[in-house]
C-alpha positions as CSV (number, residue, x, y, z in Angstrom):
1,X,-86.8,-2.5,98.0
2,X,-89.0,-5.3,99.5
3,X,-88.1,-9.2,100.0
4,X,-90.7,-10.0,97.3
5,X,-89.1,-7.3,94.7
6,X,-85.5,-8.8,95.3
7,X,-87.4,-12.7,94.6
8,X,-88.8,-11.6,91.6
9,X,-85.6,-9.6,90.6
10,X,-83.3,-13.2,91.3
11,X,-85.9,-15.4,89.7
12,X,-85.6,-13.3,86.8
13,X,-82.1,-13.3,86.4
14,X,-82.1,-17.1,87.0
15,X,-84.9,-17.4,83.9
16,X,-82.4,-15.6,81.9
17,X,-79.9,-17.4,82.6
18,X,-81.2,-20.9,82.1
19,X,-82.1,-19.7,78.6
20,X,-78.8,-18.4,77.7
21,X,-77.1,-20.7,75.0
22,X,-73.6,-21.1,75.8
23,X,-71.0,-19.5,73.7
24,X,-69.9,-22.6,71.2
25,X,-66.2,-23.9,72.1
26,X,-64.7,-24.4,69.2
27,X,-65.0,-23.0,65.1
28,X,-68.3,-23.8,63.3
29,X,-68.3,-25.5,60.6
30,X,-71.0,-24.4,58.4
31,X,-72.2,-26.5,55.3
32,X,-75.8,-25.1,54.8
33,X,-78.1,-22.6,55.0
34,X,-80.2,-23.8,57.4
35,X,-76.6,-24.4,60.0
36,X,-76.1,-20.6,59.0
37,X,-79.6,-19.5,60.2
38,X,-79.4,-21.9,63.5
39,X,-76.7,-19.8,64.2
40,X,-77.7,-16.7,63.8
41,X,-81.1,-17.1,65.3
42,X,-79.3,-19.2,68.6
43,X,-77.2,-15.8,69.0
44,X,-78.8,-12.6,67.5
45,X,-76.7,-10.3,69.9
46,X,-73.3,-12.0,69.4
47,X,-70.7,-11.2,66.4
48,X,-70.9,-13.9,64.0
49,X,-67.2,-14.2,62.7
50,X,-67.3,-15.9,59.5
51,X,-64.1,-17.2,57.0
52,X,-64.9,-17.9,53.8
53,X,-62.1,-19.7,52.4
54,X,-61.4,-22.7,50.0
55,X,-59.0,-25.9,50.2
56,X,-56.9,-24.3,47.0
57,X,-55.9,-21.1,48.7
58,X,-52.6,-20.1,50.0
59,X,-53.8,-16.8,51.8
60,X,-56.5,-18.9,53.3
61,X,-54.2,-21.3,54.8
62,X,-52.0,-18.1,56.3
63,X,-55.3,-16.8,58.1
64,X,-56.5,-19.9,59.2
65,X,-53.9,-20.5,62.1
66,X,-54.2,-16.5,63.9
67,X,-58.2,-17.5,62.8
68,X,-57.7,-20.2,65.3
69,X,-55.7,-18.3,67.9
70,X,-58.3,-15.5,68.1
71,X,-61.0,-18.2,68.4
72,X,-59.3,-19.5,71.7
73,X,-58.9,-15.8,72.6
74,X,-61.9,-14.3,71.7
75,X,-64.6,-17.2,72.4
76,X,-66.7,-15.7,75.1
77,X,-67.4,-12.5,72.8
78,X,-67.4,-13.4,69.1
79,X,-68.5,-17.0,67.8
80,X,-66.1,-18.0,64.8
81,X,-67.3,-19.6,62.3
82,X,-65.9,-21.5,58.8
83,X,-67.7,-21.7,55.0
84,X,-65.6,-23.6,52.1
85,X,-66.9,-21.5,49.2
86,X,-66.2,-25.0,47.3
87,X,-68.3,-26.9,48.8
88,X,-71.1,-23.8,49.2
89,X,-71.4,-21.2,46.4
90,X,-74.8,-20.7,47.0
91,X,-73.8,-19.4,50.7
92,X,-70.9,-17.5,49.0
93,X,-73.3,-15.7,46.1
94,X,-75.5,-14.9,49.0
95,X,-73.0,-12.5,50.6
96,X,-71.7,-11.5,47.3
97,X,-67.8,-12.8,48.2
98,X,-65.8,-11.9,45.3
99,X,-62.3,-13.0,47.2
100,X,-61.2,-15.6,49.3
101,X,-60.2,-15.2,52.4
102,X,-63.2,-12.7,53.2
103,X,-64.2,-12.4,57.2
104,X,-67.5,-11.6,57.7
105,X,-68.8,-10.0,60.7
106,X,-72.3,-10.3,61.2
107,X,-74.6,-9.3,63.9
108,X,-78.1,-9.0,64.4
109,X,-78.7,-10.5,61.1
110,X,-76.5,-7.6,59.6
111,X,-73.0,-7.3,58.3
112,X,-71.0,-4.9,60.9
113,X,-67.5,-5.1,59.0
114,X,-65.8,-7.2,56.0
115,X,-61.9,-8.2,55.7
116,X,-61.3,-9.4,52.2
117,X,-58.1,-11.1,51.8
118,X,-54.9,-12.2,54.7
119,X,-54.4,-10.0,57.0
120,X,-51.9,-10.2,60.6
121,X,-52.9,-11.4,63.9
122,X,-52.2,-7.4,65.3
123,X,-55.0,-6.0,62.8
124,X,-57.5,-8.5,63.2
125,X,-56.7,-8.4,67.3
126,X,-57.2,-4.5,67.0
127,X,-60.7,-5.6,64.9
128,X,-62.0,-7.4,67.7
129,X,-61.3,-5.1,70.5
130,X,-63.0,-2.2,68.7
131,X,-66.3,-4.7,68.2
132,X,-66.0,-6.0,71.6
């Protein structure tokens, strides 16, 4: 391989990553449609992790702890996300949740895999490393 193939081969690489958006830090907080779509367009290869879940609910306020935990452990792979069905039903009708807590997995625009209701920081771990 020639100098001038490597160059082109770095500058590449570099171009790539200059355009890479990083991996967001901390949960999202989404209170629209549009805040959805952002999302999903600024990360079309990533796994979406969305928790629909509502102020009034017990089971959502088991998950949302180990949600948390597997945020801090799992945010270079997955981008976690949050949706109050209370304060967005449209959002909610639009992926048909029924049941509160629901996770949503979604990836290339597309649903991958669906949780509905509390479930243990082992099964939702084992979740993860499977869609890793």
């Amino acid at each position: 391989m020639s100098d001038n193939e490597l160059e082109k081969i770095r500058l590449k690489k570099a171009e790539m990553l200059m355009n890479a958006q990083p991996m967001p830090k901390i949960i999202v907080d989404i209170h629209s449609f549009d805040e959805l779509n952002k999302l999903k367009n600024d990360y079309p290869d990533k796994i979406i992790i969305i928790d629909f879940w509502a102020v009034w609910c017990g089971p959502c306020k088991f998950i949302s702890p180990i949600f948390k935990q597997l945020q801090q452990e799992y945010s270079q792979d997955f981008i976690f996300a949050k949706i109050n069905v209370d304060e967005n039903p449209l959002i909610s009708q639009n992926f048909r949740i029924t049941g509160i807590p629901t996770l949503l997995f979604i990836k290339n625009n597309e649903i991958v895999h669906k949780i509905i209701g509390a479930s243990s920081y082992q099964h939702l771990k084992q979740i993860l490393e499977k869609l890793k």
